[in-house]
N, C-alpha and C positions, 0 to 999 in steps of 0.2 A: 459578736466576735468577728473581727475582719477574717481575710483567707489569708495573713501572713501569721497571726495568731493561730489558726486553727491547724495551719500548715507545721507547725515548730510543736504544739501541746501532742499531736498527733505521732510526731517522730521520737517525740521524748517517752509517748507512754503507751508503746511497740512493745512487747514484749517476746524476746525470740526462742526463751524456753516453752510459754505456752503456744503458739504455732509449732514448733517443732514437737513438743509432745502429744498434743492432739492429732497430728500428720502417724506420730511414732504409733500412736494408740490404733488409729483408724487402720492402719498396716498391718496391724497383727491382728487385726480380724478378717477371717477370711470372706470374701465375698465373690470369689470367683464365678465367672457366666458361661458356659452352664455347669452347673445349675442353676445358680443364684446369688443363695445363701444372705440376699441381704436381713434376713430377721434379726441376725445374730448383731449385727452395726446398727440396727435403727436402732435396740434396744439399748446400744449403750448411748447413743446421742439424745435418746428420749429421756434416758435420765439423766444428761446432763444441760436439759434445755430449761428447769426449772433457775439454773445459776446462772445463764444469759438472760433471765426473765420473760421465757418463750413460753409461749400458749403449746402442746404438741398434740399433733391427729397423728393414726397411723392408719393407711389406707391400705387395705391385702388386695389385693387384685387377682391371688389366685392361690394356695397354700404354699407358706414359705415365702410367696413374692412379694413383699413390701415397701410400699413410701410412705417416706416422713414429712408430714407437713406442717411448718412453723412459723409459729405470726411473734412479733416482738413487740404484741399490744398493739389495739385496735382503733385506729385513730379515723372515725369516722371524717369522709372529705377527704383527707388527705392522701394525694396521692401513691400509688401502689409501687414499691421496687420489687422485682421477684428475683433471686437468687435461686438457680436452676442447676444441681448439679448432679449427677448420678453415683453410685455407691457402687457399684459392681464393675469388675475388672476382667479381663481376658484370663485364662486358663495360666499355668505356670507350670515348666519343670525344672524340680528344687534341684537335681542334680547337675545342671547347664551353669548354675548359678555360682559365683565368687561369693556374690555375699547372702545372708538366710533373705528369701523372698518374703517373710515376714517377720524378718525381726525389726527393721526400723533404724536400722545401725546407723550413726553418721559418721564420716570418713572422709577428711579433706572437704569440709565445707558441702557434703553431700550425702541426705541420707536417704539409703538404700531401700528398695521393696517395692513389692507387685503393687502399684496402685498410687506410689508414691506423687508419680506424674501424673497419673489418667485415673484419676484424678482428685484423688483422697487431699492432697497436699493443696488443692484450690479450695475445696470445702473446708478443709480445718483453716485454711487463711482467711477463708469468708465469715467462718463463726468468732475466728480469732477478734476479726477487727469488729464483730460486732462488741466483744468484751471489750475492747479499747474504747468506742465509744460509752458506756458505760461505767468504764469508769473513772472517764472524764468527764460526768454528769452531763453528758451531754444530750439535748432534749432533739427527739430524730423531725424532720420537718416530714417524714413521710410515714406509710406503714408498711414495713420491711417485714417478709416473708421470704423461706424460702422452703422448696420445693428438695428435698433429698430422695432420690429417685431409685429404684431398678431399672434393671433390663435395656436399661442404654446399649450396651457393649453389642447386642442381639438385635436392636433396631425398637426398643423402646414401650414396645406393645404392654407390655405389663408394668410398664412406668410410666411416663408422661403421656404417653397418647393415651394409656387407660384413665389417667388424669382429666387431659381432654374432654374424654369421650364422657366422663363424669360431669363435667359442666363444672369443675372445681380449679382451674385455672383464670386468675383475674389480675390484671394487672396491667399499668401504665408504660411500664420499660421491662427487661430483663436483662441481668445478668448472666452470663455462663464461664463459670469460672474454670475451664477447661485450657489444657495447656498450650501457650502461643507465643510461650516466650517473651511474654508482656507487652505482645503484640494486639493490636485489636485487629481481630478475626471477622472480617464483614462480610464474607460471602463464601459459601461449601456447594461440593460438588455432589449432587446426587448418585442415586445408581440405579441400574437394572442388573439385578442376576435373571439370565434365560438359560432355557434347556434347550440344546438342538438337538436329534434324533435324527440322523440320515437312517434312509433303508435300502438294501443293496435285496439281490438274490441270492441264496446260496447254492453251492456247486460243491463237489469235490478237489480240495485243496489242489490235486493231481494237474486238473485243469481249470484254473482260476479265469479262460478265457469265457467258460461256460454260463459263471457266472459274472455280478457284480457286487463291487468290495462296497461295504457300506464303511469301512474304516478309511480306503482311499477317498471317498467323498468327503466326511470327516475331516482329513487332512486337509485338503481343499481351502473347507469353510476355514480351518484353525487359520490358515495360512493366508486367506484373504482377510480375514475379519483384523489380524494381526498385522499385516502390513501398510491398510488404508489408512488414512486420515480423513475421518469423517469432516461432511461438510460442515464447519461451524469457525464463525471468528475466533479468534483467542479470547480468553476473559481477560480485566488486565491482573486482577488478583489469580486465576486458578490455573493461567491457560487453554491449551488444547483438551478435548475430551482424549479419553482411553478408553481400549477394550481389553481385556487380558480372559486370553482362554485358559481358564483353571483346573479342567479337570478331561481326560477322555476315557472311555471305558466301551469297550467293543468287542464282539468275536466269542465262541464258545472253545476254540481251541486251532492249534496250527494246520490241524488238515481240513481247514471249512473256511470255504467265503466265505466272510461275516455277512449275516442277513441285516445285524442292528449297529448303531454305535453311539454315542452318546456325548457329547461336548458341553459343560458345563462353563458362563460366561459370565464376565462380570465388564457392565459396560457403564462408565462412571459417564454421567450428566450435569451439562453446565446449563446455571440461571438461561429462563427462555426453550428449555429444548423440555418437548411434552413427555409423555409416554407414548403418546400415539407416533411421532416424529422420531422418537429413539429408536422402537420397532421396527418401524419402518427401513430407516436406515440399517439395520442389519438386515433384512428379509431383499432390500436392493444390491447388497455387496455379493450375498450371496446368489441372486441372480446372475451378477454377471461372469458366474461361473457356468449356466447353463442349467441351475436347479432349479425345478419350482416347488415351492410351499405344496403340500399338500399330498403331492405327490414322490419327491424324492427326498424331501424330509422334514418335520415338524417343529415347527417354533413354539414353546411352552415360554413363557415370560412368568419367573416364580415372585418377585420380590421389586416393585418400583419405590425408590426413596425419593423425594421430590427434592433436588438443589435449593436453594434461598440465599435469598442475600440483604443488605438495606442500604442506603445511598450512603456514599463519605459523608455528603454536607448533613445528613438528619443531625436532628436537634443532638439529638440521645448521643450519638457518635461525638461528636462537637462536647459535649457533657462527660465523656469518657476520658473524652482524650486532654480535656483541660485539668480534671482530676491528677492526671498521670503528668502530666507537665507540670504540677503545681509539687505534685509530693515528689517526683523526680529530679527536675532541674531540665529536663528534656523530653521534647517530645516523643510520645510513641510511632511507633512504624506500623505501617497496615502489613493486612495479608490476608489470604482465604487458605481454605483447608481442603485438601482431598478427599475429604471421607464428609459424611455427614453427623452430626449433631443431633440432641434433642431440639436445639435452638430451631430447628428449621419449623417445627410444629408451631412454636407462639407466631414465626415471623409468616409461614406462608397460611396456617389455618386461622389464626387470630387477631391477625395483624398488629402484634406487641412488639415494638420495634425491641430488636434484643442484639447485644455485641456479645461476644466469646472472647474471654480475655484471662489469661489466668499465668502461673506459675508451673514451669518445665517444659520442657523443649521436647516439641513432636517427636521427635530423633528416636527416642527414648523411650517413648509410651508404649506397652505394648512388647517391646523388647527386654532379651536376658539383663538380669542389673540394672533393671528402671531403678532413677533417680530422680532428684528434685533438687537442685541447689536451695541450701538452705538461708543464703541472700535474693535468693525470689522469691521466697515466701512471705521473707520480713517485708519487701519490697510491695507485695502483692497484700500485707495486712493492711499498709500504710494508705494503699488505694484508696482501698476497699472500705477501709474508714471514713476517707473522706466524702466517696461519694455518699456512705449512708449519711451523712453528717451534712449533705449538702442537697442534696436531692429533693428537690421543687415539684417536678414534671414541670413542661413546657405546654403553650395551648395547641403546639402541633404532634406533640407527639401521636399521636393516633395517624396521622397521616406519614405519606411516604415510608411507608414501611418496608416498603422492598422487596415486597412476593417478589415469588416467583410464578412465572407463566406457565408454570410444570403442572398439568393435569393432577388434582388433589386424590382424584383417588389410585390405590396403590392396587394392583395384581399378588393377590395373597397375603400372606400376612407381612409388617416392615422387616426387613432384614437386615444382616450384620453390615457394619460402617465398614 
């Protein structure tokens, strides 16, 4: 079958009630993080992977915490596609909400719910289009698995990297069908959360000259740390790095120096920049306020996610994006992401060249009355089809993979995107 045949049988046999119900279905199960709760969603996908003619494993990682992992027949040789996507969603309050956070409703070409975006509505358009091929007898030239995950939302530990850490991750390329507005997403910013801890003396409030404020130091830090621009090039997808002081917490009451104070930090990391070099660079800003480490106040580093990225020209990329120009009529647009990914695990520990490519708009993810246009889903089956329907592997793909330079190991356990 040429690719102007394969391109037209593919648009004809789209179906946008099963995307859309599978999205509606995945919606009204709750899966929210934390806790979790993905058991309650593997188990309906587990039963209904026997009518996509999927092999199912289910992996616990820890009670309650579950992934799904699914082969669509096993074609020894032939190269691997992995389909990477996570089940579990951010927190919700129903009352904030116009429409039911899990009812699934659609309204104006748009249907409604926690997850719809981030990213329940890529997974059901990823199973969707495997049914399209299917049942256009079409025979897959690779062996298509995917990966239905936890604990994304939380930094993955109980999902893919416990995956990883299993030795059960294998594959040629990855997919992540995570929302980018049908953008291909080639490169995410890491992060560090750190604890600062200034220490001051305490006095009597009466005469605060007696002592010193561990909150006025505190301020200090929030205030340097917040208006520098750290040393680093712009990326051309992520830009400039950020620090945002999230949290301060200091003082036992108004008539007392504070002895202690506490600044909680989130300082996002671009491709190239380590953990040792991240650190650093906060421990030097806050020098030049006159503090030193150790002594007037303590750097705790809780949480390092390592940024990743992989070249425009890779093969795989080149292979996405002609997919999408083929079922489209135009090409797709690049971009990176602020937050990090499970994607970053295959690309900086495995070196599986892997794109992020999916259906709804960042905007959205995350926020009251997530959405999902239900023309990007249809959009995103039509892909997704075709690269299952097309997909070779290339002899380079194992190469150029696009780590990143970011020191692999993480300070504590991964944390939240």
């Amino acid at each position: 079958m040429n690719r102007a045949d394969l391109v037209r049988q593919i648009r004809a046999a789209v179906d946008v009630e099963a995307v859309v119900g599978l999205t509606r279905d995945l919606v009204r199960i709750r899966s929210e993080n934390p806790p979790g709760r993905e058991s309650e969603i593997v188990g309906h996908l587990r039963e209904r992977a026997p009518d996509l003619g999927l092999d199912a494993a289910v992996v616990e990682t820890a009670p309650g915490r579950q992934n799904l992992l699914l082969t669509a027949g096993a074609r020894p040789g032939a190269p691997v596609l992995l389909v990477n996507g996570h089940l579990d969603t951010v927190p919700v309050r129903p009352d904030a909400w116009r429409h039911e956070p899990f009812g699934g409703q659609v309204t104006d070409g748009r249907l409604y719910g926690r997850g719809s975006a981030d990213m329940k509505g890529g997974v059901a358009a990823a199973l969707t289009a495997l049914q399209v091929c299917r049942s256009l007898g079409l025979e897959l030239p690779c062996e298509l698995v995917f990966h239905l995950v936890a604990d994304e939302e939380l930094g993955g530990a109980q999902g893919t990297a416990a995956l990883v850490a299993r030795d059960l991750v294998h594959a040629d390329a990855c997919l992540d069908p995570e929302p980018t507005g049908l953008r291909l997403c080639l490169a995410e910013r890491g992060l560090m959360f750190a604890t600062v801890a200034t220490n001051g003396v305490p006095a009597h409030g009466s005469e605060p000259a007696k002592g010193r404020s561990a909150i006025i130091s505190a301020a200090a830090i929030a205030q340097v740390l917040h208006d520098n621009e750290f040393p680093q090039n712009p990326h051309p997808l992520l830009g400039r790095t950020t620090c945002n002081v999230g949290t301060i917490r200091g003082g036992s009451g108004p008539n007392v120096v504070p002895e202690e104070c506490r600044l909680e930090i989130d300082r996002r990391v671009l491709p190239g920049e380590t953990l040792a070099m991240t650190e650093q660079g906060i421990v030097d800003r806050i020098a030049s306020l006159g503090l030193a480490r150790g002594t007037d106040y303590e750097l705790r580093v809780d949480t390092f996610c390592e940024p990743s990225e992989i070249a425009e020209g890779h093969p795989f990329v080149e292979f996405v994006a002609a997919a999408c120009t083929a079922m489209t009529g135009r090409a797709p647009g690049t971009t990176g992401l602020p937050f990090t990914t499970d994607a970053r695990f295959m690309r900086n520990q495995l070196a599986i060249p892997s794109v992020v490519f999916g259906p709804g708009d960042l905007a959205v993810a995350h926020a009251v009355d997530e959405y999902v246009e239900v023309d990007a889903l249809v959009t995103a089956v039509g892909v997704y089809a075709y690269l299952f329907a097309a997909f070779t592997g290339t002899p380079s793909m194992a190469d150029n993979a696009g780590t990143s330079s970011a020191a692999a190991g993480a300070a504590g356990a991964p944390g939240a995107r």
